[in-house]
C-alpha positions in Angstrom: -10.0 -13.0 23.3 -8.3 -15.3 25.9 -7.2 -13.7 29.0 -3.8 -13.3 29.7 -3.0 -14.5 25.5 -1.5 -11.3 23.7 -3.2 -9.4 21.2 -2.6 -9.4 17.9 -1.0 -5.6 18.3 1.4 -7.3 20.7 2.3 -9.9 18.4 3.0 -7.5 15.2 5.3 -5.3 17.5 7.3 -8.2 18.6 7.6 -10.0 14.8 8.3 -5.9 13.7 10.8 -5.3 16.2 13.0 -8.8 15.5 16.0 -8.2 13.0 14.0 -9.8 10.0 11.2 -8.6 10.9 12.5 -4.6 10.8 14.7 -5.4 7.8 11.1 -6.8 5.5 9.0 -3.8 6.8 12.0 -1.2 5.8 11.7 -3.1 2.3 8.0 -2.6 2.1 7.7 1.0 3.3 10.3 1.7 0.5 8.5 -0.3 -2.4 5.0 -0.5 -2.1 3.7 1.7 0.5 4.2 5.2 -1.2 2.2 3.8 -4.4 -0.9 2.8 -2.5 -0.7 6.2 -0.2 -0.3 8.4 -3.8 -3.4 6.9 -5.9 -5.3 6.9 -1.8 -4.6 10.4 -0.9 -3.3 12.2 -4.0 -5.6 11.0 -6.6 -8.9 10.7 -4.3 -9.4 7.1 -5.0 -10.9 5.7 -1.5 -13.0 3.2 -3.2 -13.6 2.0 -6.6 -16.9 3.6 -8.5 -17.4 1.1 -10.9 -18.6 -2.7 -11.1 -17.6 -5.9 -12.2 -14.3 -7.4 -12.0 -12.5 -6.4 -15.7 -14.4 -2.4 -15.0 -12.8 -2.5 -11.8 -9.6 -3.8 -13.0 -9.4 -1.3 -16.0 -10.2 1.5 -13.1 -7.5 0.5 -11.5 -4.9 0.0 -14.1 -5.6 3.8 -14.7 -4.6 5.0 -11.3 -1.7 3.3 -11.9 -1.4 4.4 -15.2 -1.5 8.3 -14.2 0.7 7.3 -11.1 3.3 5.5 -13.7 3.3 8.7 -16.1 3.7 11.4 -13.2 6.8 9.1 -12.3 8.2 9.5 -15.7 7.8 13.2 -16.1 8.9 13.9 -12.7 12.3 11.9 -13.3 12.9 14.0 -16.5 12.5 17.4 -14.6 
């Protein structure tokens, strides 16, 4: 790192903290954040167990599957 250039911390805080910037990340927090953290912390997938790129993609369309179904009975209740 150059000294006296600002980190790239510094720079994320100051793109956040602009008007656009706060409006896009309330967007993203409210969209696609809460998926990822669900199948992550909820469902215990930290890393994907099988290999190859349609097993991996077919382990992943799962998580979202169950993620997708616990949506649906969740809004009927």
């Amino acid at each position: 790192m150059v000294a006296g250039a600002p980190d790239i911390h510094d720079k994320m805080k100051v793109k956040i903290d602009s008007p656009i910037g706060r409006r896009q990340y309330s967007k993203r927090l409210s969209a696609i954040e809460p998926v990822f953290g669900n199948i992550i912390v909820n469902k215990g997938m930290n890393k994907l167990t099988l290999r190859g790129q349609e097993k991996v993609n077919t382990q992943w369309q799962l998580y979202c599957l169950v993620h997708n179904i616990e949506k649906l009975r969740n809004n009927l209740h």
